[in-house]
N, C-alpha and C positions, 0 to 999 in steps of 0.2 A: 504493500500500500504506500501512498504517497502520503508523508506525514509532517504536520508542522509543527515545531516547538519553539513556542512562541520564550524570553531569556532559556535559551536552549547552551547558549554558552555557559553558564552558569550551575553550582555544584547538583542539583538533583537533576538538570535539565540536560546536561554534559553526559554524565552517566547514564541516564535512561536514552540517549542517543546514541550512545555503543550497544547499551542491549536492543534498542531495535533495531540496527544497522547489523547485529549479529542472526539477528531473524531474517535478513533480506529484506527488511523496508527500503524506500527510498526517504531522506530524512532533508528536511529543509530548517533553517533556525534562523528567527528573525531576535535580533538580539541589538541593545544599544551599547552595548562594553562600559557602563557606569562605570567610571571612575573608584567608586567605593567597593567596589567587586573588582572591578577589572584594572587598574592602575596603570599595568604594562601593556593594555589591548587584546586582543585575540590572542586566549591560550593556546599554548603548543597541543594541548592534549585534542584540541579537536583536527577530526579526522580529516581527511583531504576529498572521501568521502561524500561530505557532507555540505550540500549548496546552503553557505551562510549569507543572510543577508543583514548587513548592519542599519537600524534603523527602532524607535519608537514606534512601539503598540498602542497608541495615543495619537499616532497620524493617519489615517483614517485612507489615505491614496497610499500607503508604504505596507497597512496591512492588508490592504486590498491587493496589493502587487503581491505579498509574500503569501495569500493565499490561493492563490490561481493553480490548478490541476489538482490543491490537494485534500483527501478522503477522511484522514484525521488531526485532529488540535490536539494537540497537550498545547494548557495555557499555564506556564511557570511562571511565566514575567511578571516580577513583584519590585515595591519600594520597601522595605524595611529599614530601619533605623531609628536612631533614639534623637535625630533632628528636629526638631519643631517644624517641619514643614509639613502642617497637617493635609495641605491641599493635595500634597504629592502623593501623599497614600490612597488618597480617594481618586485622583486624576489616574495613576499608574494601576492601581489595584481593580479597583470600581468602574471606570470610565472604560476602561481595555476592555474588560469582559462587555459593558454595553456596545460597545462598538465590534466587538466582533460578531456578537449575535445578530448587530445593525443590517451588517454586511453579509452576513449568511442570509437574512430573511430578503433583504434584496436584491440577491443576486440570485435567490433559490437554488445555491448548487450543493448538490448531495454531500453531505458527509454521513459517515457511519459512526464517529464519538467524536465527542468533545470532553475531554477531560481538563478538569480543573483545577490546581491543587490552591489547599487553602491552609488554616493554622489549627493548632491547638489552640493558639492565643482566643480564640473566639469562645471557648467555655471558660473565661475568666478563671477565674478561683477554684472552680470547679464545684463538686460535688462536698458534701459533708454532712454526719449527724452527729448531734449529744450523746454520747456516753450514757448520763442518765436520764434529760428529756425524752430519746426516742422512744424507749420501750412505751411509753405512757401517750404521748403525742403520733408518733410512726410519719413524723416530718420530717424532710432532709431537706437541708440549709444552702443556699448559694450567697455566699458571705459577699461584701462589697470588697475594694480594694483597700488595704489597709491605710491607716492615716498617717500623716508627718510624723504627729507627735507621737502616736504610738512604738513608731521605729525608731522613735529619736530615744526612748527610754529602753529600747531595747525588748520589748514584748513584740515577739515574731509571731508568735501564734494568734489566730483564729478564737474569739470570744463567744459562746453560749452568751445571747443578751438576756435569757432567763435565770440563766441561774449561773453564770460568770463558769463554766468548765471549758477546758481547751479542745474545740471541736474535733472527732475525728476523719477527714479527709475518706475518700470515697470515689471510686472506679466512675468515670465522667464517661457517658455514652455520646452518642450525638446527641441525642434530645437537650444533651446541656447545652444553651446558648447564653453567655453571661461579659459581654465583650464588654472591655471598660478605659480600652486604649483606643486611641486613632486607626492604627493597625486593624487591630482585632474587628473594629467597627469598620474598615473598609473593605476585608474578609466575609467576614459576616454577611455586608450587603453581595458581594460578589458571590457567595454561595445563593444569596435568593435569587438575583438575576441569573445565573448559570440555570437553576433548579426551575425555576419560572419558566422563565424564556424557552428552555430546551423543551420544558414539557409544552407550554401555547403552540411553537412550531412546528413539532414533532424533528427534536433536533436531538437524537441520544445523548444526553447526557451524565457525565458521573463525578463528582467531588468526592477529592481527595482530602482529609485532614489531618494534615502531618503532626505528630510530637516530635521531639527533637531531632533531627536526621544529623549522623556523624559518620566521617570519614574522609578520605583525600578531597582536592579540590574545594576546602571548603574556603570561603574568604579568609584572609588576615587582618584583612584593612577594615570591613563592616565593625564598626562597635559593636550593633546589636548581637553579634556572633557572643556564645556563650562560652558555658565552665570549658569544653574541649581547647578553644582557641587561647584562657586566658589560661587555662594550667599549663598546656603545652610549651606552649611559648616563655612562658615563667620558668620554667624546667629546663627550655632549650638552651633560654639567654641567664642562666643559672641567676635568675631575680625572685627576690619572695612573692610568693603568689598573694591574692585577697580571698579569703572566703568569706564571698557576703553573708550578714546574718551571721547563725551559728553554727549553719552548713548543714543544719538537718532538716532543708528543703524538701521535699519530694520530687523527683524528676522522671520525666519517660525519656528515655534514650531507644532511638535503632538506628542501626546501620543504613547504610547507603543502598547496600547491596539488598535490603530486605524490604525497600521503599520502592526502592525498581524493581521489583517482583510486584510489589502491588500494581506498581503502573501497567505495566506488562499484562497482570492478567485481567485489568477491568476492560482492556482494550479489546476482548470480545466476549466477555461473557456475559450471556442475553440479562442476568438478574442483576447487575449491577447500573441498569441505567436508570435514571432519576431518584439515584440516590446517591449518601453524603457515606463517605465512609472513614473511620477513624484509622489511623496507623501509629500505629505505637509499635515499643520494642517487647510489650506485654512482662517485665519484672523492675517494680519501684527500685528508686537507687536514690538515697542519699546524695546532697554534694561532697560530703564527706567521705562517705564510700566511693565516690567517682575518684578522686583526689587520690586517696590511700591505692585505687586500684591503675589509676596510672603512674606513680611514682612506683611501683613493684614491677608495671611493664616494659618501662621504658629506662629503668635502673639506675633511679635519681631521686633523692628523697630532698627537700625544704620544708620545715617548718612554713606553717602560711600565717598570715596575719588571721585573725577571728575575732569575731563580736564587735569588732570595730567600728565596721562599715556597711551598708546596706546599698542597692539601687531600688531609686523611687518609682514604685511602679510593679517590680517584679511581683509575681505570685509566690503565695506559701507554697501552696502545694498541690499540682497537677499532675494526673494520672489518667490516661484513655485507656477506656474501654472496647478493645480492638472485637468480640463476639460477633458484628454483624462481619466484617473485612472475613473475620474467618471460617465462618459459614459458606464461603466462596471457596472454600479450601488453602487459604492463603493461611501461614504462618509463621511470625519471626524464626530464624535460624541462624544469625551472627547476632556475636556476642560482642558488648560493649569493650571488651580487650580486643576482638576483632579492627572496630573502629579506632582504637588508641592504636596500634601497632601501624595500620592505614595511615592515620591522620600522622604519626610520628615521622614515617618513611618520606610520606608527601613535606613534611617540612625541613627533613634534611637533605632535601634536593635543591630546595628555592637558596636561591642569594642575596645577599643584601639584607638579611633578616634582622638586623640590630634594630633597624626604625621603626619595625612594624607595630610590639607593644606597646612602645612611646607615646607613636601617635594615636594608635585608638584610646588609651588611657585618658591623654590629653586630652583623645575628644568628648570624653566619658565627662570627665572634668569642666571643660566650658561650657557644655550644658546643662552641668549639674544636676548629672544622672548618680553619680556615684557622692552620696553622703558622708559622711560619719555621725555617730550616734553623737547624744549628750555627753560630756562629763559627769561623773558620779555627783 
């Protein structure tokens, strides 16, 4: 099939262009090499393969050129970031997806999917009960986002407003929608245009919602990049790491390689279309445990900083609910050491690596994403 992947340069969209390109697709990628992902331009790792066209999914004549002969979309191309440019999440994120379905209804030309990928960020906080209100009530909680001051004193956890106990966190399916960022709300609306639209037109459609995807290619330069990028790197350029909080976050990790199997098999199977599907790595982790489990990988241990510092914004604690993805016969099979050993090798290839934590740090900094608590 003739396929288009829309930031197809980029790390989930790159690698799911080798597994289709291993299948015999023909693979087109319409990509703008953002500077925040792409620094140096057009990576080496893509293939020769592979007809790239450089260009904004936001231009309306550039996607209409880069979909001409072809049968399926993967729509990757996202804006992420901890910038305040709220418009750009909703233009890059929100407006793309309208505009491609724009362009499919007026041109009537057949595709067979449209796949979407979207975030975990859009179940906020996620799922949670009381300890001891549920049994009595049988209510589960979708917490707001925590407040300044509450991080500023160091109380990480999640409050029962009834009876003040520290909630316990809960397996998020899709039905959780609880978006409370820029991001996560231009996601959000992108999965109902995708889910809309696809079903008014009869235009197959299938969302994707990723938890944390790790592995080679991932940025260096995105701030918004997580624990992988900031231990890694800490480790590499032997600097002490931060663990925000007190590191007993909840997090879902998978691999690269387990996210591109999902892509892979929604792309023809008849039960997956007009619907939203979760990918997770399916076993909670600690960012403590993440930490402890790449300094035994990669065979380097520091002390990190803790309880210090927080980012504003972050969730306690998120976990998806993969049960529908895996009803489809899909399920994880690398392991989060898989993804460290991956993402390790990919960073002792690159050059020039001394700037790369500086500068996201810095950038983490001038926007004042990255706090410190109060003094005692």
């Amino acid at each position: 099939m003739n396929i288009l992947i829309t930031g197809g340069a980029g790390f989930i969209g790159s690698h799911t262009a080798d597994a289709l390109l291993a299948q015999d697709h023909r693979i087109r990628i319409l990509d703008n090499l953002s500077p925040t992902v792409h620094p140096k331009g057009l990576p080496p790792y893509i293939s020769k393969k592979i007809e790239f066209i450089e260009g904004d999914v936001t231009d309306k004549s550039m996607l209409q050129k880069a979909l001409q002969g072809i049968e399926v979309v993967y729509h990757f191309a996202a804006y992420q970031d901890y910038l305040p440019e709220f418009s750009s999440f909703f233009r890059v994120n929100t407006q793309s997806t309208a505009l491609l379905y724009e362009i499919l209804v007026e041109t009537k030309q057949p595709i067979s999917r449209v796949i979407v990928a979207t975030s975990q960020a859009i179940m906020g906080e996620g799922l949670y009960s009381c300890p001891h209100c549920f049994p009595e009530t049988n209510t589960y909680l979708y917490p707001a986002i925590r407040s300044e001051s509450q991080l500023k004193k160091r109380k990480w956890n999640h409050l029962c407003s009834a009876c003040g106990a520290i909630l316990h966190w809960q397996p998020s399916d899709e039905s959780v929608v609880h978006p409370f960022n820029p991001y996560a709300l231009s996601k959000h609306a992108q999965e109902q245009i995708a889910l809309s639209l696809g079903n008014r037109y009869h235009i197959p459609t299938v969302v994707l919602r990723y938890s944390i995807v790790q592995g080679s290619r991932q940025s260096f330069y995105n701030a918004y990049s997580g624990a992988m990028r900031i231990f890694a790197l800490s480790l590499f350029l032997q600097q002490t790491p931060i663990v925000y909080e007190d590191g007993k976050q909840i997090r879902d990790f998978i691999n690269i390689n387990d996210a591109v199997a999902a892509n892979t098999l929604v792309l023809t199977h008849p039960a997956a279309i007009g619907k939203t599907f979760n990918v997770g790595g399916g076993i909670p982790w600690t960012v403590n445990e993440f930490y402890e489990t790449m300094q035994r990988v990669v065979g380097h241990s520091i002390e990190p900083i803790q309880n210090e510092f927080y980012r504003f914004g972050d969730t306690r604690h998120i976990f998806s609910d993969t049960g529908a993805l895996q009803q489809l016969g899909w399920s994880p099979r690398f392991t989060v050491e898989d993804s460290i050993r991956a993402y390790w090798a990919y960073l002792e290839e690159q050059k020039n690596t001394d700037d790369i934590l500086a500068y996201a740090n810095a950038q983490m900094k001038k926007l004042e994403v990255v706090r410190r608590v109060s003094s005692p």
